[in-house]
MARMARDO-243687 format. One record per residue (C-alpha): residue number from 1; x, y, z; residue in one letter. Coordinates in nm, 3 decimals, padded with zeros to 5 digits. Example, Ala and Ser with C-alpha at 12.3 -4.5 7.8 and 13.67 -1.06 7.14 Angstrom:
2
{1; {01.230; -00.450; 00.780}; 'A'},
{2; {01.367; -00.106; 00.714}; 'S'},
***
This chain:
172
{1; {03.161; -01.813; 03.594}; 'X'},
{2; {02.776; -01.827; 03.429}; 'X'},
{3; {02.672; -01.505; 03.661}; 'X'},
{4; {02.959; -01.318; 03.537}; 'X'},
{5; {02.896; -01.424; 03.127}; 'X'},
{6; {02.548; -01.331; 03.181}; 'X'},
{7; {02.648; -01.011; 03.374}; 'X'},
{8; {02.864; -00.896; 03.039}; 'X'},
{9; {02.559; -00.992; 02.879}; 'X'},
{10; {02.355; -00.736; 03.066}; 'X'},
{11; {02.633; -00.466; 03.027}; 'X'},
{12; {02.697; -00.506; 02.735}; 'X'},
{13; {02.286; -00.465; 02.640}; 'X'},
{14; {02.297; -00.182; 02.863}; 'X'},
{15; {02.587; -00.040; 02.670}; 'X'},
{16; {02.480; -00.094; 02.364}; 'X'},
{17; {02.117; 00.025; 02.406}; 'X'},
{18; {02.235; 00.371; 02.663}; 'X'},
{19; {02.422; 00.464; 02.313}; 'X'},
{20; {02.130; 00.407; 02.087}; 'X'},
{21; {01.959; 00.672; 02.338}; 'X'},
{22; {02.237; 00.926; 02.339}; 'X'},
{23; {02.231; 00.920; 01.979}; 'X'},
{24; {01.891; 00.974; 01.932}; 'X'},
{25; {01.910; 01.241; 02.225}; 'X'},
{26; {02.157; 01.418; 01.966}; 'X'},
{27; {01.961; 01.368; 01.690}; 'X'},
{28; {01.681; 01.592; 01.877}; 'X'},
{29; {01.926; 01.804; 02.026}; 'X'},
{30; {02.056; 01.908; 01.673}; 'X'},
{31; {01.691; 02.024; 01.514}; 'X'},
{32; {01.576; 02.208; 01.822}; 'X'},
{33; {01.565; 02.573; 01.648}; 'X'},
{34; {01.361; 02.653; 01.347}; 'X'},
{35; {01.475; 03.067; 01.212}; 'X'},
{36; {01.233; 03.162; 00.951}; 'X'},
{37; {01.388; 03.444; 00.769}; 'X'},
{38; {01.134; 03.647; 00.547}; 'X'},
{39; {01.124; 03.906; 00.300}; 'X'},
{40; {00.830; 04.130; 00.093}; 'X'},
{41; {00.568; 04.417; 00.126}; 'X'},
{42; {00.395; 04.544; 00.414}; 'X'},
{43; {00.076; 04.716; 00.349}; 'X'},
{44; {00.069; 04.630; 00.033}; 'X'},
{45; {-00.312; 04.737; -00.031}; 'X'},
{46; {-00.235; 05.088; 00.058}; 'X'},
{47; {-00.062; 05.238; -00.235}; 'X'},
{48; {00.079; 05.592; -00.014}; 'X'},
{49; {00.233; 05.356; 00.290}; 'X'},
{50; {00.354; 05.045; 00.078}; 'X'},
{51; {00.744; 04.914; 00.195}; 'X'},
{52; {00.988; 04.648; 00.163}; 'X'},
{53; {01.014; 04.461; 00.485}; 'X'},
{54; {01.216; 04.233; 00.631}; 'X'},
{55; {01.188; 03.970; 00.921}; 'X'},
{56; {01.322; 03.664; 01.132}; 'X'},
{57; {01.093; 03.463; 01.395}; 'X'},
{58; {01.187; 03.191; 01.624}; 'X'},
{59; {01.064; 02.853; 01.758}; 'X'},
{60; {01.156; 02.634; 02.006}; 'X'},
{61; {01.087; 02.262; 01.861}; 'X'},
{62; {01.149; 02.131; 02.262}; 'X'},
{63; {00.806; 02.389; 02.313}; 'X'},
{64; {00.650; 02.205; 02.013}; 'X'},
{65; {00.303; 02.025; 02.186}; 'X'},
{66; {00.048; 01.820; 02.047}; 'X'},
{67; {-00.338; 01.904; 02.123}; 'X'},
{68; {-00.676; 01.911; 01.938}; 'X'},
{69; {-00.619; 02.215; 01.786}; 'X'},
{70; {-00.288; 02.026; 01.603}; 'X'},
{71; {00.064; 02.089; 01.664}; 'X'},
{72; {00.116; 02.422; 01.858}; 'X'},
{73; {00.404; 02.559; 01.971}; 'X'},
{74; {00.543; 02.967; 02.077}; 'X'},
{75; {00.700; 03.171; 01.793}; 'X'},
{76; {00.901; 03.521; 01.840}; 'X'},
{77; {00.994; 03.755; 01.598}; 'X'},
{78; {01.086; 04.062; 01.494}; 'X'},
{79; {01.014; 04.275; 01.153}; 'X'},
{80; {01.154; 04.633; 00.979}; 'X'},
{81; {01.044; 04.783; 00.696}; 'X'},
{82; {01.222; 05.029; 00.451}; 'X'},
{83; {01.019; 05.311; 00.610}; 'X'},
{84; {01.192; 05.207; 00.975}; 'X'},
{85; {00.879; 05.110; 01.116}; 'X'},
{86; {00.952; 04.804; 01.332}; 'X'},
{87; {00.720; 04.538; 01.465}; 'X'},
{88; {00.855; 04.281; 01.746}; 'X'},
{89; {00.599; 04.008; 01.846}; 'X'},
{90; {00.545; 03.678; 02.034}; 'X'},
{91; {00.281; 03.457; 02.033}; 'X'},
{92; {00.158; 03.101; 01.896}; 'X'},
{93; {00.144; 02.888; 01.585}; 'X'},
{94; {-00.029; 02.633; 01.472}; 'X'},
{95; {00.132; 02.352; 01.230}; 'X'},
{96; {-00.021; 02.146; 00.986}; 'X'},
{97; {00.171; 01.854; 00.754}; 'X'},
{98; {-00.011; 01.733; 00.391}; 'X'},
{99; {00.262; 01.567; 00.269}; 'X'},
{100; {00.549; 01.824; 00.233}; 'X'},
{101; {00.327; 02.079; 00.241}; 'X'},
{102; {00.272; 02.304; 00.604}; 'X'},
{103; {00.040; 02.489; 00.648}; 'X'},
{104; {00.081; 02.758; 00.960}; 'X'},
{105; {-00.165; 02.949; 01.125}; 'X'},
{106; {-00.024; 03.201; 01.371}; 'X'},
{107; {-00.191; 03.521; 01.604}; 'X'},
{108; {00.113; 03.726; 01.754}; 'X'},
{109; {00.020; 04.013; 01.957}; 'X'},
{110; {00.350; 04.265; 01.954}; 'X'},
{111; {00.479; 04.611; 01.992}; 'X'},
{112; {00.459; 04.836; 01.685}; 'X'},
{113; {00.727; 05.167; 01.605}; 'X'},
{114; {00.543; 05.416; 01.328}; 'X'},
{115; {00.897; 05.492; 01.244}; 'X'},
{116; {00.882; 05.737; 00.935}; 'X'},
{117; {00.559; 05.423; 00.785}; 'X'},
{118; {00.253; 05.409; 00.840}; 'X'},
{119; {00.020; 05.501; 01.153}; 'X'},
{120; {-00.115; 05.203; 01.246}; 'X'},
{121; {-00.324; 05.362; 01.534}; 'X'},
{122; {-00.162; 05.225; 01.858}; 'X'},
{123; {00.169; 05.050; 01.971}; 'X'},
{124; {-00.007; 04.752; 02.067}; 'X'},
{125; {-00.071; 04.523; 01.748}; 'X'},
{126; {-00.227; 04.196; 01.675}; 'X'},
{127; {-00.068; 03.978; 01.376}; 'X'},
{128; {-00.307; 03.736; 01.202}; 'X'},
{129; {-00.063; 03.521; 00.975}; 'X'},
{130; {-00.120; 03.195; 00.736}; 'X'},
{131; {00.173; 03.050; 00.601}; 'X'},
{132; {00.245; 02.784; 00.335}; 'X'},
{133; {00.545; 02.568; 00.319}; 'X'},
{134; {00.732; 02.281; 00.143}; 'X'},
{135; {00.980; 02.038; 00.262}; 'X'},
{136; {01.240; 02.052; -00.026}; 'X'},
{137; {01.562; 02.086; 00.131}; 'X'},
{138; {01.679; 01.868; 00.419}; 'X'},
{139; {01.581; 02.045; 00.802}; 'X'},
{140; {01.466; 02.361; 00.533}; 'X'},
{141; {01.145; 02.489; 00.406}; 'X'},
{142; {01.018; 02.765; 00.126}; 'X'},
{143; {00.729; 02.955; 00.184}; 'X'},
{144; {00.481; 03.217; 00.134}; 'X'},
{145; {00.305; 03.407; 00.380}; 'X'},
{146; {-00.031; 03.680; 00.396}; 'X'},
{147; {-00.097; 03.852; 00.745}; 'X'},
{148; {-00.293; 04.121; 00.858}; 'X'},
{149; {-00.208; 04.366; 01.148}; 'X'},
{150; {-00.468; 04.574; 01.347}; 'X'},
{151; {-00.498; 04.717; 01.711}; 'X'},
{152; {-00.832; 04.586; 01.711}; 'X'},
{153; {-00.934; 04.932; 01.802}; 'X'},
{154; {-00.707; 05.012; 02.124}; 'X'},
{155; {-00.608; 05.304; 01.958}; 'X'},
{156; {-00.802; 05.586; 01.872}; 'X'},
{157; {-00.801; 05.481; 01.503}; 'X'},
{158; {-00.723; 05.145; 01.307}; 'X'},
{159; {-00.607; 05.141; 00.970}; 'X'},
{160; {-00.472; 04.816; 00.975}; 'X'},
{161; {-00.196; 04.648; 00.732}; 'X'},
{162; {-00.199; 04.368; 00.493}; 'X'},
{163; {00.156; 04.228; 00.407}; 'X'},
{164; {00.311; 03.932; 00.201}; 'X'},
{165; {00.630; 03.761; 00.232}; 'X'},
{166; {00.848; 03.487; 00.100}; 'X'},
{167; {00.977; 03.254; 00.346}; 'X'},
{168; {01.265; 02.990; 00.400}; 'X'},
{169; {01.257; 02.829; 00.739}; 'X'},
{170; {01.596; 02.670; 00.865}; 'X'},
{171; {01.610; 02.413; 01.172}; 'X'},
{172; {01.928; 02.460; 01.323}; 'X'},
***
């Protein structure tokens, strides 16, 4: 009769702590998507080839690694401006927490469509981007973000394209 008290013991540890795990499992399983949705100017330094843009960009918080260069982890994304030039990129970003303040560092290299906008030179672009961010809203963030997009001379010429945006970040 003690080996079988002490074996409902054990299941019902078991039990109890295989359901703490699950839960937590669904915790992480609920926050795994972060959509930044974004709005503002491309080329906003050149006053003949100035739009309106807008963009979303994806990450995968299960791709999210630490290493010495911070937290890291693969963004996509995809961008159109009022002129129909289009801009559809992947690459990596970096993530830095000061308080409720982020600070994110990204390169994206990506394929760029003139549309009836600006000729940025070649359809291979590189996006340099820094964001800023603050926690304020449970899983959601408001930002602002400055990149600049070049060819880095592929192309025969290389105008380049500074933009701006306003961000809010959901993690889904």
């Amino acid at each position: 009769m003690k080996h079988i008290n002490n074996l409902l013991v054990i299941l019902l540890f078991l039990t109890c702590f295989n359901s703490n795990a699950l839960a937590e499992e669904k915790k992480a399983i609920v926050n795994d998507h972060e959509w930044n949705f974004y709005s503002g100017m491309f080329d906003f330094s050149d006053d003949g080839k100035k739009a309106s843009l807008f963009g979303i960009q994806h990450q995968n918080e299960n791709l999210t690694r630490q290493s010495f260069l911070g937290t890291i982890s693969p963004v996509t994304g995809f961008m159109i401006t009022a002129d129909s030039a289009t801009y559809a990129y992947t690459g990596v970003q970096a993530q830095y927490k000061i308080g409720k303040l982020n600070i994110i560092p990204s390169f994206t290299p990506g394929l760029y469509g003139e549309g009836k906008g600006k000729d940025l030179g070649h359809i291979v672009e590189f996006k340099s981007e820094v964001q800023l961010s603050l926690d304020i809203f449970s899983n959601s963030e408001l930002g602002f973000s400055y990149n600049h997009i070049s060819n880095a001379s592929l192309g025969s010429k290389n105008p380049g394209a500074n933009s701006y945006m306003f961000n809010f970040l959901k993690r889904f």
